[in-house]
Residue frames as a rotation matrix with the C-alpha (Angstrom) as fourth column:
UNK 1
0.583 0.813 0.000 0.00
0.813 -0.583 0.000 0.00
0.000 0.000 -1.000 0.00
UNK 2
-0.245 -0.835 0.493 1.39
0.735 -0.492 -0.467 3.35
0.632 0.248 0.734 -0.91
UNK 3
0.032 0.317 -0.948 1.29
0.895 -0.432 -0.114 6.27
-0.446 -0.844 -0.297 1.87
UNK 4
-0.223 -0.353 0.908 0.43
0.628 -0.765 -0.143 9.68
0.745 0.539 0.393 1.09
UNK 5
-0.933 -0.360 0.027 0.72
0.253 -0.705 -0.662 13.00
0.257 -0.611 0.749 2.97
UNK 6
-0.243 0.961 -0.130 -2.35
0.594 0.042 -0.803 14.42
-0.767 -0.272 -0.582 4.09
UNK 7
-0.035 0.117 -0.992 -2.24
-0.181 -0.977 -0.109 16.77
-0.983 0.176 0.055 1.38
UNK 8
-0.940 -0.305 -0.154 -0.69
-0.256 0.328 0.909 14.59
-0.227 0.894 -0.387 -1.66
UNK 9
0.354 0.914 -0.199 -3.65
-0.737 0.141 -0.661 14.10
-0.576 0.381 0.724 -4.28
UNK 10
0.226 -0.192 0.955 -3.45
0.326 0.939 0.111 10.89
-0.918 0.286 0.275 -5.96
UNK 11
-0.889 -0.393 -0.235 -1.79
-0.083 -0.365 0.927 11.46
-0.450 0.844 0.292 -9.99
UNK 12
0.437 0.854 -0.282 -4.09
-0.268 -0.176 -0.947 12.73
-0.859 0.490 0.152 -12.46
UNK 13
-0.344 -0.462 -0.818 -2.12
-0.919 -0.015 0.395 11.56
-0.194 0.887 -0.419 -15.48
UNK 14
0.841 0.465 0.277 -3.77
-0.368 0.867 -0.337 8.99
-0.397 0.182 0.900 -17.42
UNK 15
-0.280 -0.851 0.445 -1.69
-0.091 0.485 0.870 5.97
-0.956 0.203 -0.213 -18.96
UNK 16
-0.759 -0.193 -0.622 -2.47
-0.551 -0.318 0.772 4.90
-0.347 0.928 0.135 -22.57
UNK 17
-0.822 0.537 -0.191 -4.87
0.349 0.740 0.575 2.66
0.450 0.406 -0.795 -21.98
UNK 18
-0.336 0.529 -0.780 -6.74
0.634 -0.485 -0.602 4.81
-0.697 -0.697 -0.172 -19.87
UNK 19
-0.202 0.601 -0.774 -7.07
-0.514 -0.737 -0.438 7.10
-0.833 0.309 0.458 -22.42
UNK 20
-0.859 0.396 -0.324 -8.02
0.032 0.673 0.739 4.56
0.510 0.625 -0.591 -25.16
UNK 21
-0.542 0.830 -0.131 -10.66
0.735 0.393 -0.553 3.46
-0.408 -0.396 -0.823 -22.70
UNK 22
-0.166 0.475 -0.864 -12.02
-0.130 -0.879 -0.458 7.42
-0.978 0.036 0.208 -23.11
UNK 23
-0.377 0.214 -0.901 -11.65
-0.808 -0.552 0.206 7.94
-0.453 0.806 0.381 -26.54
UNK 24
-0.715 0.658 -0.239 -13.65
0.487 0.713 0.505 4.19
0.502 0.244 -0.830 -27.75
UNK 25
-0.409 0.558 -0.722 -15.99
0.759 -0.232 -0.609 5.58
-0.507 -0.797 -0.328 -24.46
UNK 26
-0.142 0.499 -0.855 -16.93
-0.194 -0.861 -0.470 8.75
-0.971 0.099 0.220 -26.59
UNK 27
-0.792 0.003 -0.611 -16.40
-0.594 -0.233 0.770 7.56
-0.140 0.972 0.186 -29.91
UNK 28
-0.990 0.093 -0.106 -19.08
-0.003 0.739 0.674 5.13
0.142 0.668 -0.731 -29.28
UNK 29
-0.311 0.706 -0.636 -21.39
0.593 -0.379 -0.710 7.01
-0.743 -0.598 -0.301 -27.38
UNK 30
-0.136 0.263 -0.955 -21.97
-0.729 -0.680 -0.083 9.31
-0.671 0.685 0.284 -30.95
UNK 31
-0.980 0.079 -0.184 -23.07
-0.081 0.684 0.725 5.62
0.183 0.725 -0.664 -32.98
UNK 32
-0.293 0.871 0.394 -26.51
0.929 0.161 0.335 6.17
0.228 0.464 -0.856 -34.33
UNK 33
0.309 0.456 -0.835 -26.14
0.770 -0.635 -0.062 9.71
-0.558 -0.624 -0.547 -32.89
UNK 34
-0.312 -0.719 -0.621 -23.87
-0.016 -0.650 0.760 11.38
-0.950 0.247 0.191 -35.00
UNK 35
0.851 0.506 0.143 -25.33
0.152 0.025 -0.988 12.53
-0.503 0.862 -0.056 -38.97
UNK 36
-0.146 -0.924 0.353 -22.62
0.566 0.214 0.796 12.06
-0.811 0.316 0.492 -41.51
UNK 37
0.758 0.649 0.065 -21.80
0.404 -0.388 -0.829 14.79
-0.513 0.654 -0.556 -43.85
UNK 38
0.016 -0.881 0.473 -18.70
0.999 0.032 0.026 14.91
-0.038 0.472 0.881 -46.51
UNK 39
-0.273 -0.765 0.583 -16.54
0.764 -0.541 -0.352 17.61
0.584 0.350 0.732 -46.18
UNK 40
0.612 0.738 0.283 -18.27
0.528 -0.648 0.548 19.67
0.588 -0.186 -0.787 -43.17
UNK 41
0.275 -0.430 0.860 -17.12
-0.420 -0.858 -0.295 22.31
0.865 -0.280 -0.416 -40.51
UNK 42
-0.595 -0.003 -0.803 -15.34
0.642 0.600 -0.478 20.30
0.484 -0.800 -0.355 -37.63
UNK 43
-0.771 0.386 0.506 -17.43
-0.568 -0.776 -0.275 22.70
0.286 -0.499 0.818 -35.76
UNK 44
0.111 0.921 -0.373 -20.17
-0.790 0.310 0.529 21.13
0.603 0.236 0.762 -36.53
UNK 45
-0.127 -0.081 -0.989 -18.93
0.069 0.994 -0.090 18.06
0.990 -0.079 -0.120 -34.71
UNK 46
-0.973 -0.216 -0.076 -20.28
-0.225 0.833 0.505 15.61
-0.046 0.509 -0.860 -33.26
UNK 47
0.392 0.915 0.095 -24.02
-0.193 0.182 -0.964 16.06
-0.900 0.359 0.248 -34.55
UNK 48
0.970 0.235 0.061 -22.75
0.094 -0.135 -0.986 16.21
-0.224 0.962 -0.153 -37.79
UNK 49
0.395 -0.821 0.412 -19.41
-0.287 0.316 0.904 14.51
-0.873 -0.475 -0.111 -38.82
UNK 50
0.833 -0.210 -0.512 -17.14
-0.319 0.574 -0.754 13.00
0.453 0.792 0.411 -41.80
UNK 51
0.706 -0.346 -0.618 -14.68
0.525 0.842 0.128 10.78
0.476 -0.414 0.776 -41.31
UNK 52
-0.098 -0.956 -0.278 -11.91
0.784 0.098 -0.613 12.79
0.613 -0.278 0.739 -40.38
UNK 53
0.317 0.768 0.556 -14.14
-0.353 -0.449 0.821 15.16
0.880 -0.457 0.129 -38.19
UNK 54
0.734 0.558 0.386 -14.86
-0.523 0.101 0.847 13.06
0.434 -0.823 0.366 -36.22
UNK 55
-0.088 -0.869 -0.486 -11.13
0.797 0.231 -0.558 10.87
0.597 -0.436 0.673 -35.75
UNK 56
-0.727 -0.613 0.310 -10.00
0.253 -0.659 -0.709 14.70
0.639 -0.436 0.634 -34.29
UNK 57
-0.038 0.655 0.755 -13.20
-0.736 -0.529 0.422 15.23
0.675 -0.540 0.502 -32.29
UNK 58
0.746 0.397 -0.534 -12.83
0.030 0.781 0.623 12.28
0.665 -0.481 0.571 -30.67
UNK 59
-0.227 -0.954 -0.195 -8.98
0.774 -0.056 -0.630 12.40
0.591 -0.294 0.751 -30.20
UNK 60
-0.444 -0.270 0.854 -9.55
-0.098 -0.933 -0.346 16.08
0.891 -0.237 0.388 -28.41
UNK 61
0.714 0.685 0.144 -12.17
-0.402 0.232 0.886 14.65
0.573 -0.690 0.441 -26.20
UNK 62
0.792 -0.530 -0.303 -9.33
0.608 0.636 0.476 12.83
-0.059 -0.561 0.826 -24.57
UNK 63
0.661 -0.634 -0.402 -6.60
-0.124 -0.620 0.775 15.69
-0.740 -0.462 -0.488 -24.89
UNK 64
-0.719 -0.673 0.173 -4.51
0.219 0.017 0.976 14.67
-0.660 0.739 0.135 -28.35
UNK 65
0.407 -0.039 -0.912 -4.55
-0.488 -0.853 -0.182 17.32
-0.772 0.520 -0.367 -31.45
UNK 66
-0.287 -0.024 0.958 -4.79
0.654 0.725 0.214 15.64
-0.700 0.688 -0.193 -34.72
UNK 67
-0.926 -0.150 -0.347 -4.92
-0.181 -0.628 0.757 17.37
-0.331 0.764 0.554 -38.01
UNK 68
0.050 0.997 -0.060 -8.39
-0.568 -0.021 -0.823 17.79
-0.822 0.075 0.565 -39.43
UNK 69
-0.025 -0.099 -0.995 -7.36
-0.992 0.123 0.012 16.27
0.121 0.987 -0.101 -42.91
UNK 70
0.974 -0.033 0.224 -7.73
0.094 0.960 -0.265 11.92
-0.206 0.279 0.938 -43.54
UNK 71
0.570 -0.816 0.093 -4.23
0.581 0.320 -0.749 12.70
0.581 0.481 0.657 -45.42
UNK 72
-0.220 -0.740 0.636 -2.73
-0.405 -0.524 -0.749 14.89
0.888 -0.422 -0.185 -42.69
UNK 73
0.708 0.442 0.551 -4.04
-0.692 0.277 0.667 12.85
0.142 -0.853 0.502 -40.25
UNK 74
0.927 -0.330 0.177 -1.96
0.325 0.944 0.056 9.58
-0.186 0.005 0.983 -41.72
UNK 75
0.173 -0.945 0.279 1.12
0.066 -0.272 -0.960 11.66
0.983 0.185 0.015 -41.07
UNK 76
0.092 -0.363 0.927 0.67
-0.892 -0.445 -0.086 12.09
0.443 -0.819 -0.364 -37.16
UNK 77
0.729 0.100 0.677 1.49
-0.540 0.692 0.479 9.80
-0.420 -0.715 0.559 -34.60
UNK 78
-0.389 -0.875 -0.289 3.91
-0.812 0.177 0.557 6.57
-0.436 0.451 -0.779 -35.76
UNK 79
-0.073 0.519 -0.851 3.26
-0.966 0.175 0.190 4.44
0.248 0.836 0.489 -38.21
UNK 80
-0.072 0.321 0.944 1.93
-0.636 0.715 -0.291 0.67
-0.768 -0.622 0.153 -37.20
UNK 81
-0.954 -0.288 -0.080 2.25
-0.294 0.855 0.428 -2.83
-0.055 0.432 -0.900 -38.80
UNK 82
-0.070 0.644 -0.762 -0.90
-0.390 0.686 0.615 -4.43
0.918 0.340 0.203 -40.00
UNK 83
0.360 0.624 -0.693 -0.84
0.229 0.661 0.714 -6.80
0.904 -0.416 0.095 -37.20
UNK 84
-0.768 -0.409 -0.493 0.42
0.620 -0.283 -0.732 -4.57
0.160 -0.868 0.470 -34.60
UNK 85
-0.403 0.664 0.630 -3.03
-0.135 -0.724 0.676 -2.78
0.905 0.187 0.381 -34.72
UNK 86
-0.700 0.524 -0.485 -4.93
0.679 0.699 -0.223 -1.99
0.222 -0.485 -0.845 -31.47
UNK 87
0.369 0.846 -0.385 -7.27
0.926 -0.370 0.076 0.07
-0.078 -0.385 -0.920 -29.76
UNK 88
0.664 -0.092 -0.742 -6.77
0.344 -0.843 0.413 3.44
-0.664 -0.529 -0.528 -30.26
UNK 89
-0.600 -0.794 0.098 -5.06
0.273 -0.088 0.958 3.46
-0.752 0.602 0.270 -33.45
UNK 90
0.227 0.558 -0.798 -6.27
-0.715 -0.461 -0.526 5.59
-0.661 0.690 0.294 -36.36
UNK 91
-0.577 -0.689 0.438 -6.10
0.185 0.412 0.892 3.54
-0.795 0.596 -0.110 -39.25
UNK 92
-0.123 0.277 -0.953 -6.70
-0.579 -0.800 -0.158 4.63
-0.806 0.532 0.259 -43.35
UNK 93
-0.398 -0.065 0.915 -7.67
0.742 0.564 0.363 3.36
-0.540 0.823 -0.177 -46.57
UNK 94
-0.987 0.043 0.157 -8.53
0.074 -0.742 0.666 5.02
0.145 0.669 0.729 -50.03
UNK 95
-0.829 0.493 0.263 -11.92
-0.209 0.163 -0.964 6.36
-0.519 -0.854 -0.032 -50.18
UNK 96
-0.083 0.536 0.840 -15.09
0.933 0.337 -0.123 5.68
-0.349 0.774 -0.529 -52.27
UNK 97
0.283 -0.025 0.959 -14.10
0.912 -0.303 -0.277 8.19
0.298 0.953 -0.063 -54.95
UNK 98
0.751 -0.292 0.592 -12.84
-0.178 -0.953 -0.246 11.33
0.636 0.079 -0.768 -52.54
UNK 99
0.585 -0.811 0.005 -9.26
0.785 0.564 -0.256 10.99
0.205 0.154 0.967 -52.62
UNK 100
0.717 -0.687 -0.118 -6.23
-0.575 -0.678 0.458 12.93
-0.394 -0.260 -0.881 -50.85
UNK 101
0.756 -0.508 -0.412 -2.64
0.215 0.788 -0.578 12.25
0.618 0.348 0.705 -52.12
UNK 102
0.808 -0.488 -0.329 -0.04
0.441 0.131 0.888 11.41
-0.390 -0.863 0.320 -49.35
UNK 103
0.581 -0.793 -0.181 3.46
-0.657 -0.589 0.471 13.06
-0.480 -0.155 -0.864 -49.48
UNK 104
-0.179 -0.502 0.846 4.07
-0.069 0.865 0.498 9.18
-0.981 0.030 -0.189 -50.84
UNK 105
-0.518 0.287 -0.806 1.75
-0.855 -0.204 0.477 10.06
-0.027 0.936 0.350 -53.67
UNK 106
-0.888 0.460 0.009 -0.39
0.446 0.866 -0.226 7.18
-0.112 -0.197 -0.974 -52.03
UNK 107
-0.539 0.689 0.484 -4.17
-0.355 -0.708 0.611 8.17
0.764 0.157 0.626 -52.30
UNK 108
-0.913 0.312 -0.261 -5.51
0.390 0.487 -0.781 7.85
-0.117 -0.816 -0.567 -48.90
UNK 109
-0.701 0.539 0.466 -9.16
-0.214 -0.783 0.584 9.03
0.680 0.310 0.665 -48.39
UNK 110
0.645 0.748 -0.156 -10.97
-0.149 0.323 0.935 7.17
0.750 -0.579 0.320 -45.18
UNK 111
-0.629 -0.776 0.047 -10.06
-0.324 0.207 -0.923 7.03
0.706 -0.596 -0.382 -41.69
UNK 112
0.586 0.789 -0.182 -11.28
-0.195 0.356 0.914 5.39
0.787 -0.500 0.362 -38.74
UNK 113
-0.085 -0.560 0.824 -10.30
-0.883 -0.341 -0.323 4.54
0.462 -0.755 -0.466 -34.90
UNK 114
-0.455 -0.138 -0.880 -9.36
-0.145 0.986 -0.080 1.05
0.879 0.091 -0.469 -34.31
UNK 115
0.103 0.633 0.767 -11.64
-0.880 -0.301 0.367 -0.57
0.463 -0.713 0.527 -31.37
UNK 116
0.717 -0.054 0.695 -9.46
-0.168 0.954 0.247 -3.82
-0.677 -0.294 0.675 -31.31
UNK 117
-0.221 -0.960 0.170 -7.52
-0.183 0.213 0.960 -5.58
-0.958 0.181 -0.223 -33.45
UNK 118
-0.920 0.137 0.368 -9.71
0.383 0.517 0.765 -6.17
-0.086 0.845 -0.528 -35.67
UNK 119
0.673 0.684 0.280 -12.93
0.724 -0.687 -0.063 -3.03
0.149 0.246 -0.958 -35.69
UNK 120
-0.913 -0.344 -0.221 -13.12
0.372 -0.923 -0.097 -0.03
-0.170 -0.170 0.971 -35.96
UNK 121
-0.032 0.881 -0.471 -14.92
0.632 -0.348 -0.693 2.75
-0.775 -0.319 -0.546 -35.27
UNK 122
-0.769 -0.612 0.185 -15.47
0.560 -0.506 0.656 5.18
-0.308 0.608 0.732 -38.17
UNK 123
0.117 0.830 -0.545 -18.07
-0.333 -0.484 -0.809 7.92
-0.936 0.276 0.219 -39.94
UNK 124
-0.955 -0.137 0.263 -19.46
0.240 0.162 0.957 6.88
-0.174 0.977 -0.122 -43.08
UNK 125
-0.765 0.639 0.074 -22.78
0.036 -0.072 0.997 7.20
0.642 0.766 0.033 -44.98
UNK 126
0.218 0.872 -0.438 -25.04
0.528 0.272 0.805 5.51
0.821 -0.406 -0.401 -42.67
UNK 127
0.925 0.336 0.176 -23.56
-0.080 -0.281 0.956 7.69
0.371 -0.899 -0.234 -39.71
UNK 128
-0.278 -0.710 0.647 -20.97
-0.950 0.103 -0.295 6.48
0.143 -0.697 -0.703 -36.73
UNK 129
0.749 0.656 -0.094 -20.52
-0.580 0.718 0.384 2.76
0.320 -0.233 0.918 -36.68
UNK 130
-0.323 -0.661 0.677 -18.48
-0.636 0.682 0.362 0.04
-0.701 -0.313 -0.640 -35.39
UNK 131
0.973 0.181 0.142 -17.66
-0.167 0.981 -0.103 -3.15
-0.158 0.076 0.985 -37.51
UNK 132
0.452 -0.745 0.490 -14.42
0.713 0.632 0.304 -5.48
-0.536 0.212 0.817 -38.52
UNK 133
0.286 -0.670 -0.685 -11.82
-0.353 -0.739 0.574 -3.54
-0.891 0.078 -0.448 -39.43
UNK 134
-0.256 0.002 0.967 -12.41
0.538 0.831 0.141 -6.12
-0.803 0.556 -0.214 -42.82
UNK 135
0.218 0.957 0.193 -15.21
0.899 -0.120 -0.421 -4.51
-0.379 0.265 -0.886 -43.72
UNK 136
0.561 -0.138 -0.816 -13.48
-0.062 -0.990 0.125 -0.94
-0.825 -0.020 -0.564 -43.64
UNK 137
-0.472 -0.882 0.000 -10.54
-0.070 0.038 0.997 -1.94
-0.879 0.471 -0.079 -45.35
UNK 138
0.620 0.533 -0.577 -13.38
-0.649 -0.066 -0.758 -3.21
-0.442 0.844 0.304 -48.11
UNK 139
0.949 -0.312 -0.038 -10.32
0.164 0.594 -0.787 -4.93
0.268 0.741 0.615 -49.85
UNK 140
0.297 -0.916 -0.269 -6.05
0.800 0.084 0.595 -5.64
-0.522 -0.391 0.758 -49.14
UNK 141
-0.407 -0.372 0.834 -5.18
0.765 -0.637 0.089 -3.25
0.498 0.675 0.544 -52.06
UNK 142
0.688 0.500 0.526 -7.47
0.192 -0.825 0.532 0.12
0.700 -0.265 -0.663 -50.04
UNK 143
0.708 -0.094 -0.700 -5.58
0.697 -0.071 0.714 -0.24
-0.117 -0.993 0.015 -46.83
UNK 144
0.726 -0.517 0.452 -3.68
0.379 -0.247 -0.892 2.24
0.573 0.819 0.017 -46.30
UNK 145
-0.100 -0.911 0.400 -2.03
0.047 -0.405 -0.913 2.15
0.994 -0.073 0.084 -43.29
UNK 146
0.775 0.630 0.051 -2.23
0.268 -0.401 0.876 2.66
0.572 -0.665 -0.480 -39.64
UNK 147
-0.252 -0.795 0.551 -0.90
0.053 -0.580 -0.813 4.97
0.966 -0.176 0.189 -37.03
UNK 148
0.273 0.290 -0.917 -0.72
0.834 0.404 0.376 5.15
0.480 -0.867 -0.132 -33.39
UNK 149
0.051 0.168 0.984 -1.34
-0.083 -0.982 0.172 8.73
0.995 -0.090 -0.036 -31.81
UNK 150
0.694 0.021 0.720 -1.78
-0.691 -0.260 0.674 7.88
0.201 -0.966 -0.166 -27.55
């Protein structure tokens, strides 16, 4: 058991998995709540999101500053292996027909926030949803990457 002074407040600093916990904790509290709309005012967030909205509105909810862009987004943080995904990793593929090109001259154009090793959370059409981090990808050739930001 650790002793503290009468005064000594226990540490407020969260670890990384602590904040993961938060930022899954809000990003999934805005599934079926959040309205998906391409190319809006992060302002606007989180009634009213696109994908890369809502990555940085989530991330801020927990204290980390991400770039508002899908393709400046898959520049922050360090880059992750395929099967070193977990929780709390952004990860990117191309999107269905609105494309950024990367600094690689990759076209990246969808992001989402990994809820495992396999989902993610992400905005698309139908809203904020969670499924299989398959499904996102859509196909090997889309992926484009993931990155690890907490």
């Amino acid at each position: 058991m650790v002793e503290r002074g009468f005064n000594e407040q226990p540490s407020s600093i969260e670890t990384p998995d602590q904040l993961t916990g938060r930022l899954l904790e809000v990003a999934r509290a805005q599934i079926g709540r959040s309205r998906f709309e391409l190319g809006i005012d992060p302002g606007e967030a989180p009634q009213v999101v696109d994908c890369s909205s809502f990555a940085q509105w989530a991330f801020a909810q927990v204290g980390a500053d991400i770039p508002r862009r899908t393709v400046w987004q898959r520049e922050a943080g360090s880059p992750i292996e395929p099967e070193d995904v977990r929780a709390g990793d952004l990860v990117f593929r191309t999107g269905n027909g609105h494309n950024y090109t990367s600094p690689e001259g990759e076209l990246v154009g969808h992001v989402g926030i990994a809820s495992g090793p396999e989902t993610v959370i992400h905005a698309t059409n139908g809203g904020v949803r969670e499924g299989s981090l398959a499904e996102f990808v859509i196909e090997p050739s889309r992926y484009r990457g993931a990155r690890r930001v907490l």
